[in-house]
N, C-alpha and C positions, 0 to 999 in steps of 0.2 A: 570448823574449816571455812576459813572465806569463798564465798562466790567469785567464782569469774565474772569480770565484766568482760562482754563482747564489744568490738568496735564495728561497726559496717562498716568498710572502706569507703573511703571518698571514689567516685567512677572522675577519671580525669575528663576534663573539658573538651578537648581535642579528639579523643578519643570517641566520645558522645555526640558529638556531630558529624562526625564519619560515617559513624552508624546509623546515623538519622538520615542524612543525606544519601549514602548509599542504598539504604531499603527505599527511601524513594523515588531513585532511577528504578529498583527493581521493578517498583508496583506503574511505576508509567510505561517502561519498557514494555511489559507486559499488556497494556492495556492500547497502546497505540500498536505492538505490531501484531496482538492478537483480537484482545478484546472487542474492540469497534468495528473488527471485519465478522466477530460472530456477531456482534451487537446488531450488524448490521444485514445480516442475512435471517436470523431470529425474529426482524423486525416484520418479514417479508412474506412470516410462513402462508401457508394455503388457505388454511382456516381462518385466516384475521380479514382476507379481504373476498376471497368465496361467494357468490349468492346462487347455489346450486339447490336444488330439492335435497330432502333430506338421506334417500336413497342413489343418489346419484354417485357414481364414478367416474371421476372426470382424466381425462389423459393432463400431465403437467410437462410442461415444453418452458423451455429457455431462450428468449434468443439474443446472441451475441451479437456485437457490431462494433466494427471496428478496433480490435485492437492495437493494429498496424506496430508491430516491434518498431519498438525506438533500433534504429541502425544508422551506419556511416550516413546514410541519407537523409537520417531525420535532422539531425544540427551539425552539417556540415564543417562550419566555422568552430567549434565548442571544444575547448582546449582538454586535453587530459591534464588531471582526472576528473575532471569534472562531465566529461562524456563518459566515462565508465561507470560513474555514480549514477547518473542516469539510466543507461541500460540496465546497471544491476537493481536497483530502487523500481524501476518501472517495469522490469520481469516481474520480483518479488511481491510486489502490488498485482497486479494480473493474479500472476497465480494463488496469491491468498485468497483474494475475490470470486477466482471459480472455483478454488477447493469449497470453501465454507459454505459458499450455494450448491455443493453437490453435497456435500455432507450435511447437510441440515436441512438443504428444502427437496432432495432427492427427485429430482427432475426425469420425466423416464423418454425426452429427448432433448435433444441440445442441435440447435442451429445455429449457424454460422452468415453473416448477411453483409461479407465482404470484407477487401481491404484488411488480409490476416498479416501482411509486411506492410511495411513501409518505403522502400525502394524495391520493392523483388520485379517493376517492371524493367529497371537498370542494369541488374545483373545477369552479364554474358551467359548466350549459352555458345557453342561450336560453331553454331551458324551465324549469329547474331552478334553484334557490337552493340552498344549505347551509342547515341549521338553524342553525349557528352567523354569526352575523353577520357575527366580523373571517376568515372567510373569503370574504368576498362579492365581493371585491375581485379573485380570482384565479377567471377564467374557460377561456372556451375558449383564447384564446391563450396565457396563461399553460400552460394543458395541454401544447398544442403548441409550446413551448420544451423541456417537459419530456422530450415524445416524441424528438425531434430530439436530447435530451439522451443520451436510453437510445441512441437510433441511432449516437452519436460513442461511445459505452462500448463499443457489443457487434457492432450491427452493421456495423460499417468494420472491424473486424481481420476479422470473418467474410467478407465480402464481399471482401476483400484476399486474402483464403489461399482461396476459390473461385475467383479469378482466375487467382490463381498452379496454382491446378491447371487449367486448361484448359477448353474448351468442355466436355468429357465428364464434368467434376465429378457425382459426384451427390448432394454434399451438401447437410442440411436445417436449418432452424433455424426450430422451434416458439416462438413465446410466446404464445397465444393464451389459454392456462389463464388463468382470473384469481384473481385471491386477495382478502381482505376489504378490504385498501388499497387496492386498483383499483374495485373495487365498492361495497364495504359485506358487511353479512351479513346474509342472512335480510331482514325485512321492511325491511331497511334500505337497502335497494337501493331505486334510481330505476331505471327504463326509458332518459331519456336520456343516463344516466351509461352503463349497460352499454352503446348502441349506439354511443354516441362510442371505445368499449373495442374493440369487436368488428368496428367498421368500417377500424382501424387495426392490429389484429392478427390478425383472423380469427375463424372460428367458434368458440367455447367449447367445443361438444359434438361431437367429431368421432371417425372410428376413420381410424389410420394405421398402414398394413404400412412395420413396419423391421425389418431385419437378419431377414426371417422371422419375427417377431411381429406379432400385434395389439395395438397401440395404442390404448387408449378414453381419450377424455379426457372428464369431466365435470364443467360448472358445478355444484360441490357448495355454492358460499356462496349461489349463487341456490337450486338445491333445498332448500336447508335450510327458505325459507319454506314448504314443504309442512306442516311442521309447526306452522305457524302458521296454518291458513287463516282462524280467526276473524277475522283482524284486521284485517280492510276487505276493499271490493272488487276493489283492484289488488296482490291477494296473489297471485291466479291467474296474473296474467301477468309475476307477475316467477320464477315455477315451473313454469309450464309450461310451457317449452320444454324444459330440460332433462329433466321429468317424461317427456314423448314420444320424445323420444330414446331414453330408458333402455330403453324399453316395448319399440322396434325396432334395440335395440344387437345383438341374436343377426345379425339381417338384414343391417344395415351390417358387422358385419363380414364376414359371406359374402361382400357384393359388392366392398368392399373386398378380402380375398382372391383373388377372380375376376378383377378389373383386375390386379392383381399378376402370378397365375399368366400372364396373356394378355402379360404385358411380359416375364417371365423368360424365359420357352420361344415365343417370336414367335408367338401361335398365329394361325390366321388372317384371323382378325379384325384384327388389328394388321399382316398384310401388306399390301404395297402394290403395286395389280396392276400391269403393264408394259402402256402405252399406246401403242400401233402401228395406222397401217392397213395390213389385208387384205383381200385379195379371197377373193368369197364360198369360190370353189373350194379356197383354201387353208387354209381354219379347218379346225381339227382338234380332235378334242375333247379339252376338260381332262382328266387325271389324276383322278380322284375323290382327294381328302383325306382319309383315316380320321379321323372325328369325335373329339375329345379330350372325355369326358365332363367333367362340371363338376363343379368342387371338393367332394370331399365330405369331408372331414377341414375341423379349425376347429385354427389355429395357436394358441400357445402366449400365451395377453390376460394385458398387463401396465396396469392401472388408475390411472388418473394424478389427484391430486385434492387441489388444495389444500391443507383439510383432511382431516389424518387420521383413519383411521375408529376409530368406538367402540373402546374396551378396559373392562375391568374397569379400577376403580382400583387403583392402587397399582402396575399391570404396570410391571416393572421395562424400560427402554430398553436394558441393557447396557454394556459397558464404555469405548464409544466416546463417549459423549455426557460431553459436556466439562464444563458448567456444577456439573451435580447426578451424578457417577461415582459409582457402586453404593457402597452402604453396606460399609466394611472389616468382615470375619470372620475373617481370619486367612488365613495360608499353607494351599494347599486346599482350603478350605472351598467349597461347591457354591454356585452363588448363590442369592440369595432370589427366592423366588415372587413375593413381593409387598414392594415395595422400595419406599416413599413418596416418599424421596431421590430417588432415579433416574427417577422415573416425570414421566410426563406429567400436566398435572394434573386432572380433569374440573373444568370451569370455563369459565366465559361473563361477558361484558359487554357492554357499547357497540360493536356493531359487531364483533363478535369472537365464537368460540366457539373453544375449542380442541381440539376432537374434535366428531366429526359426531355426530348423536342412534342409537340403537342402529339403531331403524326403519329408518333411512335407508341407514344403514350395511349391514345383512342385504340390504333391497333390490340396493345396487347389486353388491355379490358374484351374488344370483342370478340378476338377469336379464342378467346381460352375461355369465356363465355363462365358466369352464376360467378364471376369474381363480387365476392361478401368483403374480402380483409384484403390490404397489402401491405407487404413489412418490407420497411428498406434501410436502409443505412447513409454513410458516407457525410451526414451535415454534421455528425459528431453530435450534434446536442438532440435535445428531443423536441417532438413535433408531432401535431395529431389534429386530423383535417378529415370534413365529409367531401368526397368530390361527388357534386349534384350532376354534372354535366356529362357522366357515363353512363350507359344504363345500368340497369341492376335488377334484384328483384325486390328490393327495399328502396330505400327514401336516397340512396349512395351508397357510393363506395367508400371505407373508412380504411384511413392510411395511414400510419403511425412508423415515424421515422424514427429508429432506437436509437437512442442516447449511446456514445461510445463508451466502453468498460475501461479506461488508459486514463489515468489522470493525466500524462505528456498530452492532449490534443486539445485542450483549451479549457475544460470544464475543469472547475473544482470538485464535483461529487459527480464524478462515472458512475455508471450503471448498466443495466439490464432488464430485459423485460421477461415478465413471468407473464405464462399465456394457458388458462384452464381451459381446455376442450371438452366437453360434452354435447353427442350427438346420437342417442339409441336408435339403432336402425333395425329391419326385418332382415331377411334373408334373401331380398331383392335390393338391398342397399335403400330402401324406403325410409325416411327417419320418424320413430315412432314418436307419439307425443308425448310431450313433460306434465309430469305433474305441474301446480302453478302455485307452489310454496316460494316460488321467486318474489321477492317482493323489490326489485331492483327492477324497472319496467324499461329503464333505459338502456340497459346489457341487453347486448347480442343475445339472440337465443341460444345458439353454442356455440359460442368462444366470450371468455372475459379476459381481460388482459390488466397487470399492476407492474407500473415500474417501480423496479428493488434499486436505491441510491447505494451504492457504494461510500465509506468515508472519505473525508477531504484530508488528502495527502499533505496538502500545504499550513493545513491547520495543524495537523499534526508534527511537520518539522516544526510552527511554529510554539507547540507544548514544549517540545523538547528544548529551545533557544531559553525559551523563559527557564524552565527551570537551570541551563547551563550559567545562565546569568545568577540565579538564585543559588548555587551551588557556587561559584566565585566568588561572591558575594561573600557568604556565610564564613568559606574557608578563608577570605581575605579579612574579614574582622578577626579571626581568633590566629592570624597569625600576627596583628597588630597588637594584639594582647599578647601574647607570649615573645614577641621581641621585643616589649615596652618589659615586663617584669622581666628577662634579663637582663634589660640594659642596665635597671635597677638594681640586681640582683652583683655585678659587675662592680658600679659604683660603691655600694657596701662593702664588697670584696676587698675593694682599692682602698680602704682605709686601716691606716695600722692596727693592728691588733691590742698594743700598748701605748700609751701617751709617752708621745716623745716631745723632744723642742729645737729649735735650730740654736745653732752654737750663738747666736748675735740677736735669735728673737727671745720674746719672753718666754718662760719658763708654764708649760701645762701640766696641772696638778690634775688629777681626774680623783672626786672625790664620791665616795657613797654613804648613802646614811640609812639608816637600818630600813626605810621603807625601800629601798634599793632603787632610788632616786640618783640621780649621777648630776653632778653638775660639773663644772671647770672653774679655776683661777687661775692665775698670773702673776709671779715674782718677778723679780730681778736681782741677782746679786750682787754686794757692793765692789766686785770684780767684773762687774760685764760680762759673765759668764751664764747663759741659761743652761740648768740642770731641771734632770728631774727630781721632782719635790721628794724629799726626803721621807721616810715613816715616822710619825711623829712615838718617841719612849713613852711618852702617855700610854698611847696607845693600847704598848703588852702590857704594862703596870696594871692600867685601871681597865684589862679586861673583863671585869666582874661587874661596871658601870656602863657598858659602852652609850649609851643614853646621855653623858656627858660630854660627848665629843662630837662634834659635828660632821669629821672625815678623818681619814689614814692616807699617809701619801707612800710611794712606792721608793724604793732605792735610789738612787741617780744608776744610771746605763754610762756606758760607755759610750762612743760615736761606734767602734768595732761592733760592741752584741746590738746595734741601733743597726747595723748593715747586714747584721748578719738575721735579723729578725726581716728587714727588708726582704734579702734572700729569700727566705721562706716563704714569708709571703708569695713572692711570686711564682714559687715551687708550686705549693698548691693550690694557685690560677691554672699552672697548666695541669696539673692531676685533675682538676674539674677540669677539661674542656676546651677553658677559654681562651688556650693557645696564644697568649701573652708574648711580649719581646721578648727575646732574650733566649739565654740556654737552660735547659731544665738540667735537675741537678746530677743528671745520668752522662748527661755533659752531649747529646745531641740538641737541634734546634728546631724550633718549630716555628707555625706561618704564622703571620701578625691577627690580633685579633679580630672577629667580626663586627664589623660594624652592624645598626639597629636594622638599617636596607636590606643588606646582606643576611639577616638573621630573619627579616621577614620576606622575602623572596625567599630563603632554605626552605622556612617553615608549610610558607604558599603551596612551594612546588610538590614537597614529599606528599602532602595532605592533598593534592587535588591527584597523583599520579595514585596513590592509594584508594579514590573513590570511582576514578576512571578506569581502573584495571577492572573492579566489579563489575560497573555497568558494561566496560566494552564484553568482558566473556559472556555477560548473561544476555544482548545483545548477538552476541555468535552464533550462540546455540538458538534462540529462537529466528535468527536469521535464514539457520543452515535446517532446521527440520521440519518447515512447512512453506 
């Protein structure tokens, strides 16, 4: 019994670079709209950058800055759809950014340090217009899309990952600060713009104990009107609330402290007594309680505020701030005092100030009094400065302006800051001492702080361009292969199947010789008449020789079976496909042939609409589930 041979089939051409092409949108898709944002939060964790004792538990806080939703406001001028690509792309960025950092670096709070819109000082409420007209249009609802908007960014992954930790969670998430884009600034501020602000996020001016710090947050874009009082009559009350705050910020935080200390160590105020009846005869008397005196140490106040406070000009931000990085001096060199480049710039406009006024600034250091840290927002990029010229109970005050999370506000790699708080205290709010396994001598004693960069948005469309190009590319070579072997394929076609001859030209003999060689010759009859060459009677005779013959020629044809072989021929040109003139022999008609353009524009289009449906659905779905 003979063996089967097996053939492997040929894998067609076409087909093989689909498939190549296609899995590698899948594998970039995947890495630009997932990979790089875990990549990128992975990078960030607690243990990589840490220099705590080995027994320590450190509180992990987040804080945000600036997202300001892209809206009507943000690119006024910006044509659909090119303004919806926007807001949707720079939602979807935001929220990948804070899911991955809630899921991976599990933060047990989240602050907020301003400017969570982008126009929400513009939109109407009842009482209130905008000065500008074409925004008259977008009021309180419109707001409250926008709110609902911020809640599907930030607070649904938040709320998701406090679930998953259980009833005992104890974490928090601030956004109450406002920034000039929520408000306005200074006398620019409306009354029913802030209460529509503060009704939905909470107080502005508040002190909150974390991780064993104080917390002060203050409305600095409303205080800033202090420094305007000339300027009507409702300059007072869009300043004085924060103004009185600040006045009894010492006090707020004692008592703030005091609710703390009463929740840390159960004191007895916070117990709860056990409810029974007894009879008279059996009551017995309580235990007396040793009194716990009250707090008399003031914990470590970290100052939260919009805007950043005064500097001299030209103070340089340092090496981290991305836009404007210190001025080069060479390998070495110590940096500059005073760095224009680097710096922040002192400057004001509409609605905006980019540093708080000196006055204001000295104030809020002294009456909230042991400010150690300030975190602010609003310059969009990042910045990190000692100010010597307040007091303190160290060498300064250290003030670090976070970097905005939004790729739309000018940076290429957004970010956030990750902030480890440790501070052991007694049961009088005392802070106990650290062991001194720290070998980082230039860290805060309790607080470190690491900015986590978020991916570069722009890099990443620009992955994708390349490879669109490289996918064009690839598909447009192999459609110039397979319209060039048609065209080829065509031409073979269009050649008769029999040697014929024109009745006036010379006669074509097609001859073969046993190596199955073909060649041609050329009579003429002594009548003018081209025929086809006859079979030579040899031929049958001496079939038992054929080794002496050099060729056989075929009958003569008639010009009728000569037309009617044409016929056929061009039958099946259209049974193949290639939709030939004429009628086919069913006797409808069909369209004129393609041309090689035509055959490679089909080929292009089918083969790129084929690789693009893959990528666009796998695209979809990672678009639409995180």
């Amino acid at each position: 019994m003979r063996s089967q041979q097996f053939r492997v089939p040929r894998l067609d051409r076409t087909l093989v670079i689909q498939i190549v092409l296609a899995v590698l949108w899948l594998l970039t898709l995947t890495w630009g709209e997932r990979g790089v944002f875990s990549g990128s939060a992975a990078s960030c964790q607690w243990n990589k950058w840490e220099n705590w004792p080995s027994d320590a538990a450190p509180h992990h806080l987040i804080f945000v800055a600036d997202p300001q939703l892209v809206d009507p406001h943000t690119y006024p001028g910006r044509p659909w759809p090119l303004s919806s690509f926007t807001i949707r792309h720079t939602d979807q960025y935001l929220r990948r950014g804070f899911t991955f950092a809630q899921n991976l670096l599990r933060p047990q709070s989240v602050l907020f340090l301003g400017d969570l819109f982008d126009g929400g000082r513009e939109w109407s409420t009842r009482s209130y217009k905008s000065p500008e007209k074409r925004w008259h249009k977008y009021g309180d609802s419109f707001w409250l899309k926008e709110y609902a908007r911020f809640g599907k960014i930030f607070l649904d992954p938040w709320v998701k990952r406090v679930a998953e930790d259980g009833p005992g969670s104890k974490r928090r998430l601030l956004g109450s600060l406002p920034g000039n884009h929520d408000l306005g600034f200074s006398n620019g501020i409306t009354l029913p713009v802030r209460n529509r602000f503060s009704t939905f996020f909470g107080e502005s001016n508040r002190v909150d104990i974390i991780g064993n710090h104080s917390f002060v947050s203050v409305d600095t874009v409303s205080l800033s009107a202090r420094s305007h009082q000339e300027q009507g009559p409702d300059n007072k009350a869009i300043w004085e609330p924060a103004s009185k705050f600040l006045s009894v910020s010492k006090e707020k935080k004692a008592q703030a402290l005091e609710r703390e200390l009463n929740s840390l160590f159960t004191r007895p105020e916070n117990q709860l007594s056990k409810h029974a009846v007894t009879e008279i005869g059996e009551l017995k008397a309580q235990p007396q309680q040793e009194p716990i005196p009250e707090a008399n140490s003031d914990m470590p106040t970290i100052l939260l505020t919009h805007v950043p406070l005064f500097r001299a000009p030209a103070t340089p931000c340092g090496p981290f701030r991305e836009h404007w990085p210190p001025s080069a001096l060479g390998p070495g060199a110590a940096p500059l005092e005073k760095d224009e480049r680097n710096a922040i710039k002192i400057h004001g406009g509409y609605q905006y100030q980019n540093v708080l006024d000196e006055a204001i600034s000295k104030d809020l250091v002294d009456k909230i009094g042991n400010v150690e840290h300030v975190f602010s927002g609003d310059d969009h990029d990042y910045c990190e400065l000692v100010h010597k010229n307040y007091p303190s109970q160290g060498e300064g005050v250290r003030e670090i302006t976070v970097k905005s999370i939004s790729w739309a506000m000018g940076v290429r790699r957004p970010g956030f800051l990750l902030v480890s708080l440790w501070n052991p205290i007694d049961k009088h709010g005392n802070s106990l001492p650290m062991s001194t396994k720290s070998t980082d001598i230039s860290a805060p004693a309790t607080i470190q702080s690491y900015l986590c960069l978020l991916p570069d948005q722009l890099a990443i469309f620009v992955r994708y361009l390349f490879l669109l190009i490289v996918t064009i590319v690839a598909l447009a070579f192999d459609a110039l292969l397979t319209s060039s072997a048609s065209s080829k394929s065509k031409q073979e076609a269009q050649e008769p199947l029999l040697p014929v001859s024109n009745s006036n030209g010379p006669r074509v003999v097609k001859s073969r010789t046993r190596a199955d060689s073909t060649s041609f010759s050329t009579s003429k009859n002594s009548d003018g008449m081209s025929q086809l060459a006859s079979r030579s009677t040899n031929s049958r005779a001496m079939s038992s020789s054929p080794t002496q013959y050099q060729h056989y020629s075929i009958p003569m044809a008639s010009e009728r079976e000569v037309d009617a072989i044409m016929k056929y021929q061009k039958n099946m040109e259209l049974s193949n496909g290639n939709h030939a003139v004429g009628k086919h022999s069913r006797g409808y008609s069909r369209s004129a042939p393609l041309t090689k353009t035509q055959t490679f524009l089909r080929h292009l289009r089918t083969s790129f609409l084929r690789v693009a449906s893959i990528g666009l659905l796998w695209y979809t779905w990672l678009a639409f589930t995180i």
